[in-house]
N, C-alpha and C positions, 0 to 999 in steps of 0.2 A: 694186740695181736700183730699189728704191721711190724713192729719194733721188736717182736720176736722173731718175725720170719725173716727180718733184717738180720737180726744175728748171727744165724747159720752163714751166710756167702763173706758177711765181715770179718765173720773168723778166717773164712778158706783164705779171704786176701790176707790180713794181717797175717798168719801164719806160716803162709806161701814167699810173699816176697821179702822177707830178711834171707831163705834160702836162697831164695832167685838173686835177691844184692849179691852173696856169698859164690855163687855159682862165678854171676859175671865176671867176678876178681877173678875167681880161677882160670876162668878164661881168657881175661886179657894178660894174667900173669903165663898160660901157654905160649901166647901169640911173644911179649915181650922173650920171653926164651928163645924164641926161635930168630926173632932178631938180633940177639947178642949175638949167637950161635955164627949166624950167617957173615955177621961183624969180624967175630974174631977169626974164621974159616978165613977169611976173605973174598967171600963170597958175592960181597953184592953186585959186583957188576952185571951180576949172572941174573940178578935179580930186577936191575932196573925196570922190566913192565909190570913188575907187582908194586913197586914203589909207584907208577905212574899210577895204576889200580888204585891204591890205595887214596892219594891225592886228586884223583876222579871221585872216589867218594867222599873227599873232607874228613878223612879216618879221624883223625884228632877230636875234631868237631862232634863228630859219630857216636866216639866210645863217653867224651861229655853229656850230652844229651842225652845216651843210655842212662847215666849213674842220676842225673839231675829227673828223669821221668820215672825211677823206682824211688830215689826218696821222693817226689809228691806223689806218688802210690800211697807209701807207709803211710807220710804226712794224711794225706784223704782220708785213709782206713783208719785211722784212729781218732781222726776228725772225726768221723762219723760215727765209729765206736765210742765216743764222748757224747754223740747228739740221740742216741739209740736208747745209752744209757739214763741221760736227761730227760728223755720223752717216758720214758717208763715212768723215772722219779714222780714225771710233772702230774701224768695219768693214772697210773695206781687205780684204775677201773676196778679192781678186784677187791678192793680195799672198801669193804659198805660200815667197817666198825669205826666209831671215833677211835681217835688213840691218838696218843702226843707225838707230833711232828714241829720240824724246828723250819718254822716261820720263810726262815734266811734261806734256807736251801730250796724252798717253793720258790720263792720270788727270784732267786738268779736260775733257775730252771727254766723257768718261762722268758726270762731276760734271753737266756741262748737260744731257744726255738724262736724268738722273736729279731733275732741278734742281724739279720738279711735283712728287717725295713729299717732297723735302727740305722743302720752302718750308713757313714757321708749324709745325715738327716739331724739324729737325735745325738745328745750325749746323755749319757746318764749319769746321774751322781747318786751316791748310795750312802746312806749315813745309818747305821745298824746299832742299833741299841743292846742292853745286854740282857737277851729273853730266854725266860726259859720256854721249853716245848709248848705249844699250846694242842689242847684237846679235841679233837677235831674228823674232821674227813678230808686228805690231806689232797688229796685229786680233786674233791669239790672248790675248793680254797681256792687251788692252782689255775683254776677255771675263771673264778674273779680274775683273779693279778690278771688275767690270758685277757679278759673282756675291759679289763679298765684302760690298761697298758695300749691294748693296740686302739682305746679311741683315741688316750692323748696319741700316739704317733700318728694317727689319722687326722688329730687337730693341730698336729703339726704342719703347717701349709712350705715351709721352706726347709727352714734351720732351724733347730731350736734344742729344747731344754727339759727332760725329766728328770725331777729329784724324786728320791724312794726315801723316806724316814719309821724307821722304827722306834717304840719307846715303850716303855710301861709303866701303865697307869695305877696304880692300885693291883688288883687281882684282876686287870685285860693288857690286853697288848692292844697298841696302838701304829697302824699302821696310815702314812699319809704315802700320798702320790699324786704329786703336783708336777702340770707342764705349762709350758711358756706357749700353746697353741692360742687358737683362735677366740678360746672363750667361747661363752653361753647368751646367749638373752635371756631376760625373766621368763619367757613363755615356754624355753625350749628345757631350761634349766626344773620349770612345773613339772612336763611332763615324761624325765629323760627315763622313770625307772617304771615305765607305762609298760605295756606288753604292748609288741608290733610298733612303737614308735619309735620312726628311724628320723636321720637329716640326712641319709646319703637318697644318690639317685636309686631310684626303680632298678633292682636285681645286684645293687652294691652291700643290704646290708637286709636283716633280715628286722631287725629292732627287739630282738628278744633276750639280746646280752646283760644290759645293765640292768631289764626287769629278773633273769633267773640269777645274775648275779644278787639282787636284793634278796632274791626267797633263799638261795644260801645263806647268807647272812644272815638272817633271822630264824635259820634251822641253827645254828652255831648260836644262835642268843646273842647276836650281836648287833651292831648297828652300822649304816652305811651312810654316808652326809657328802654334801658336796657344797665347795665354795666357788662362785663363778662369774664373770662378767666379761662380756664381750671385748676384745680384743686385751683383756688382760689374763689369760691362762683358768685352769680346773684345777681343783683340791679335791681327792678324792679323798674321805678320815674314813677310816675302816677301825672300829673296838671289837675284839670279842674277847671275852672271859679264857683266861688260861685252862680252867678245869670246868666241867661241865656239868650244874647244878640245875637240874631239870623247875626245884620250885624256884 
């Protein structure tokens, strides 16, 4: 719903300011006119307080900073027209049927909404395997990546390191995501797919992520495992069957 009513004003700008760039040219192409004019006339002397005018405001400077603040207009409005479009992708709320969705495009969808704690933090490395569609609820899915993704950047304490690998297995696809954070203890590592178990402070984190992410997973007939040890990084392996065979 946000990401449609976002639509509407993204268009007005996107659609607006390539005429507004166009306009200003026409503009400054008047103004340049009228100094040839005055040039060739020889005219300026007559003009010297428009010339001081002008150099009172940094004219030069002026009509720069115009053209440099419409292209990060366009630049922004189609940034965000790119972020509108990826949040729909990611969300797909509307979407209650399984149906084959391609894996890859879930997980760098969630990468970009997520792309503002990654940045000067995380890097990420991507190794994509070559899958076909898997059968699914493509919004639900996208919601794992959203819950797994943002603990490693949360057990990221500095700098650090997400790898994404895909592969297939047989008749599943095989999804790992592994970070260079903080690691787990045996105890924390028992109960992380608990319902209401968090390790963040009181009003940081709700703890209900990695338990609704498990009950996805196992609506998908798949399975969710995690490798972990304190101050050596999280393996998150994610399997779930390409096609969706209820026995």
């Amino acid at each position: 719903g946000v990401a449609h009513e976002l639509n509407n004003p993204l268009n007005f700008i996107s659609t607006s300011v390539k005429p507004l760039q166009r306009n200003m040219e026409d503009l400054m192409a008047v103004l340049d006119k009228y100094e040839s004019l005055i040039e060739a006339k020889g005219l300026s002397a007559s003009f010297d307080e428009m010339e001081d005018y002008k150099q009172s405001l940094d004219f030069s400077y002026l009509v720069k900073e115009t053209k440099d603040l419409l292209t990060g207009i366009n630049e922004g409005a189609s940034r965000s027209e790119h972020i509108v479009r990826d949040l729909r992708t990611f969300s797909r709320m509307d979407e209650n049927e399984f149906k084959p969705a391609d894996i890859h495009q879930g997980i760098d969808s969630t990468l970009l909404l997520l792309s503002n704690k990654l940045k000067d933090k995380v890097t990420v490395h991507k190794s994509y395997g070559n899958l076909p569609p898997v059968v699914c609820l493509p919004g639900k899915l996208n919601q794992v990546f959203m819950n797994i993704l943002t603990n490693s950047i949360l057990a990221i304490e500095d700098q650090g390191d997400i790898f994404i690998e895909t592969s297939k297995r047989k008749d599943k696809a095989r999804i790992s995501i592994r970070d260079t954070g903080k690691g787990m203890s045996p105890e924390v590592k028992e109960r992380i797919f608990d319902p209401f178990f968090t390790t963040r402070p009181v009003g940081q984190g709700t703890g209900l992520g990695l338990s609704i992410s498990y009950s996805i997973i196992k609506e998908h007939l798949g399975t969710i495992e995690l490798e972990s040890k304190p101050g050596a990084g999280t393996e998150f392996i994610i399997t779930i069957p390409f096609e969706r065979n209820e026995e």
